[in-house]
C-alpha positions in Angstrom: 22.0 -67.6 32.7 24.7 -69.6 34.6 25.9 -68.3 38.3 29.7 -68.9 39.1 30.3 -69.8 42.5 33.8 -69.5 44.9 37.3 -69.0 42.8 37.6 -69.6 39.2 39.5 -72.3 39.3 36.4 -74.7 41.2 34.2 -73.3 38.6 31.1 -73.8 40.3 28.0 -72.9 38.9 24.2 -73.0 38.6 21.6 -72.7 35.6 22.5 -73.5 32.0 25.7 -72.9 30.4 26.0 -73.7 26.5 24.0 -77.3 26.7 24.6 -78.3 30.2 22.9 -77.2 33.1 24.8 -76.8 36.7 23.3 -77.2 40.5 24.8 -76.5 44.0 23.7 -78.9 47.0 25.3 -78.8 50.1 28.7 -77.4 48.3 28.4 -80.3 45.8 27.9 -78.9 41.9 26.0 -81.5 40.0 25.7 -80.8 36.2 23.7 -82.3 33.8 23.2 -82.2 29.8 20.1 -80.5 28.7 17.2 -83.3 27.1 16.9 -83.4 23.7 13.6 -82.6 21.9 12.1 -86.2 20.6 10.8 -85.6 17.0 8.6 -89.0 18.1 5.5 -89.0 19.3 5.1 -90.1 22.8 3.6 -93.4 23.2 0.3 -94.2 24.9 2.5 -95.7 28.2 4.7 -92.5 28.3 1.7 -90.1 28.1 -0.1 -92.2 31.2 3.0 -92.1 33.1 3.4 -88.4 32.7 -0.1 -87.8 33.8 0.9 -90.3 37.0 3.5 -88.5 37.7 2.0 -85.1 37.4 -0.8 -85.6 39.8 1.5 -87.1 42.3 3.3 -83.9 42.0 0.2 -81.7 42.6 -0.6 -83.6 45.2 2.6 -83.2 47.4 2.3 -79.3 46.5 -0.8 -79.0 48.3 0.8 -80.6 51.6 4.2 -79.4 51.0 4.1 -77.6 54.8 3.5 -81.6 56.3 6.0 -82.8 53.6 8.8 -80.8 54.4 8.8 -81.8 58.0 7.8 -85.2 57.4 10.1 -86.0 55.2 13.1 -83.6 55.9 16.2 -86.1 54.8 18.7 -87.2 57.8 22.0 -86.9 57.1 23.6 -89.7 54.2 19.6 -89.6 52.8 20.4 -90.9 49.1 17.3 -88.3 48.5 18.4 -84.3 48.5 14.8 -83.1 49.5 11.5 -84.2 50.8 10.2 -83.5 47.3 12.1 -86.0 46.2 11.3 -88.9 49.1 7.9 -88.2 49.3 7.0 -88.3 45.5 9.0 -92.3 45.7 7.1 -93.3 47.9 3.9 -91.9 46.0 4.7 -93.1 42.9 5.0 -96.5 44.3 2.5 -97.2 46.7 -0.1 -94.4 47.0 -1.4 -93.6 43.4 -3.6 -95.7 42.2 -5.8 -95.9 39.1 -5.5 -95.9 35.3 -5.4 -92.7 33.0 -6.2 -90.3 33.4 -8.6 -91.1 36.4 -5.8 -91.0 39.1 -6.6 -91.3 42.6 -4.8 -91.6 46.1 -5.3 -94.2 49.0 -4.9 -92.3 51.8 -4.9 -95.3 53.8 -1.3 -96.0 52.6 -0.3 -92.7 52.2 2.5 -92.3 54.8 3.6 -88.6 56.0 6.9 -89.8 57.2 9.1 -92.3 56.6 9.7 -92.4 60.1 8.1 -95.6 61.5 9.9 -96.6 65.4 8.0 -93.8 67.2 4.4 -94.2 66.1 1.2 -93.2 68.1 -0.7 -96.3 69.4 -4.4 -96.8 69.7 -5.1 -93.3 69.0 -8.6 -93.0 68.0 -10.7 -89.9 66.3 -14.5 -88.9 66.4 -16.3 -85.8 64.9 -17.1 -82.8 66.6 -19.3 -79.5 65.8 -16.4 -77.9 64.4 -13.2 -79.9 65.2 -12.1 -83.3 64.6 -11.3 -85.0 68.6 -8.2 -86.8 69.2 -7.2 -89.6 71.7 -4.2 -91.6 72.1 -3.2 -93.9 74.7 0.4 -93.9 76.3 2.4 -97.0 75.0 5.7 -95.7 77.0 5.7 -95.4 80.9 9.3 -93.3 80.4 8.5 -89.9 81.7 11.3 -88.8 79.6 10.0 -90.2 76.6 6.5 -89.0 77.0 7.2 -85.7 78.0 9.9 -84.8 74.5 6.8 -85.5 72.0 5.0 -82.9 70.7 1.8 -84.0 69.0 0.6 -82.9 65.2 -3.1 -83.3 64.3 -3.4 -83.6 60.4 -6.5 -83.7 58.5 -6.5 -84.2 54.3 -9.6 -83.6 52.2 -10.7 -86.4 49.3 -10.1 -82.6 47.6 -6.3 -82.4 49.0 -7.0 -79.3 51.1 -4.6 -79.7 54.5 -5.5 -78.0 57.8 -3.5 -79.5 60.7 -2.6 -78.6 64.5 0.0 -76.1 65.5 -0.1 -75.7 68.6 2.0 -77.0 71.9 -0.1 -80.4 72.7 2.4 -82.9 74.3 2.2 -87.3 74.1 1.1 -86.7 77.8 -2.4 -84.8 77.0 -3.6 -87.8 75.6 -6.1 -86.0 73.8 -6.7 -83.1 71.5 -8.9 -80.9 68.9 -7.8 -80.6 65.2 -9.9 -77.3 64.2 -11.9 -77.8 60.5 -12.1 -75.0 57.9 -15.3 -74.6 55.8 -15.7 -77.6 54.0 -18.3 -79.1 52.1 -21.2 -81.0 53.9 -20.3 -85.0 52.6 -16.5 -84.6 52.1 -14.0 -87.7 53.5 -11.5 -86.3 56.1 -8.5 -88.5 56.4 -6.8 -88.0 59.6 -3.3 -88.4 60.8 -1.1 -88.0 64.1 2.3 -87.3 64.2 5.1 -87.0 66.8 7.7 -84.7 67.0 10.9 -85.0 69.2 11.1 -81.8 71.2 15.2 -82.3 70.7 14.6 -82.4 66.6 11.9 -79.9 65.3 12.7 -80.1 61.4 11.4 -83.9 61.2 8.4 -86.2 62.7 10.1 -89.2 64.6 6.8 -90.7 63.9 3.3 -90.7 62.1 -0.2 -92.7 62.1 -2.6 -92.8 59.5 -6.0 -93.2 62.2 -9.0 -93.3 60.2 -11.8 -91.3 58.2 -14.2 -88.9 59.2 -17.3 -88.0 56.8 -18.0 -84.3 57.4 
């Protein structure tokens, strides 16, 4: 069922109508034609890239709450949502494999797009229940050092995501990224992020720093 939006005359809507199908972002209505159902069977290519994009998809849902701040779109993004920046840059550098055993390198997974204000020589080491942080200060600007608020993000080889939220500043140099019950032998990829005290909805910055076997 279709949703009219404003006067009649702009005719604004969302959902289908007859064989079209109508969106509203940011006051802008987009409409589209509905797909038609292929009576062909989909080839052995199309099926794999289905499956690729699928668990790409999966994936981002399970660290949607990092995604959206990560990759919250500045203004004249070409992408409307972080959905839709994040699973690019998947689908192009991060998934790896060949149907259907998918996989992703965390190494080259990036959390942000976001690359001026990264974390330098920031280092990780296990704990008895937490994962330690340390960072050094690249930036002697008082100013700079004291807007940053610091995000501590661990991701499972299982895709669970546990991260920091707590008020941990550039200038601690240090902190403790608490781990749920996980099981004994599982890869924890870690991450550190920065976020400008002035702009809350989006990291100015994010690391990938290493691997912790738990």
């Amino acid at each position: 069922m279709a949703k009219v939006y404003g006067n009649p005359i702009s005719l604004l809507f969302s959902g289908k109508l007859g064989n079209m199908v109508g969106t509203i972002r940011n006051g802008k209505q987009y409409i589209r034609s509905l797909p038609k159902k292929s009576s062909k069977e989909p080839t052995a290519k199309q099926i794999a890239h289905r499956a690729r994009f699928c668990f790409a998809s999966n994936f981002i849902r399970s660290i949607r709450p990092i995604i959206q701040i990560g990759y919250n779109p500045s203004r004249g993004s070409k992408y409307t949502s972080p959905y839709n920046m994040a699973m690019a840059c998947l689908m192009k550098n991060v998934v790896t494999g060949e149907y259907p055993d998918f996989s992703i390198d965390f190494k080259n997974l990036e959390l942000s797009p976001n690359k001026s204000a990264r974390l330098r020589k920031a280092t990780i080491k296990k704990g008895r229940k937490n994962i330690k942080f340390k960072w050094k200060l690249w930036n002697k600007d008082e100013y700079d050092i004291n807007r940053h608020k610091i995000t501590m993000i661990g991701i499972t080889e299982e895709h669970q995501l546990f991260y920091s939220d707590s008020n941990i500043m550039q200038e601690d140099q240090k902190g403790r990224l608490a781990v749920p019950n996980i099981k004994t032998g599982t890869n924890v990829y870690c991450y550190i992020a920065k976020t400008d005290m002035k702009d809350k909805q989006r990291f100015s910055g994010c690391s990938y720093i290493g691997v912790v076997k738990w």
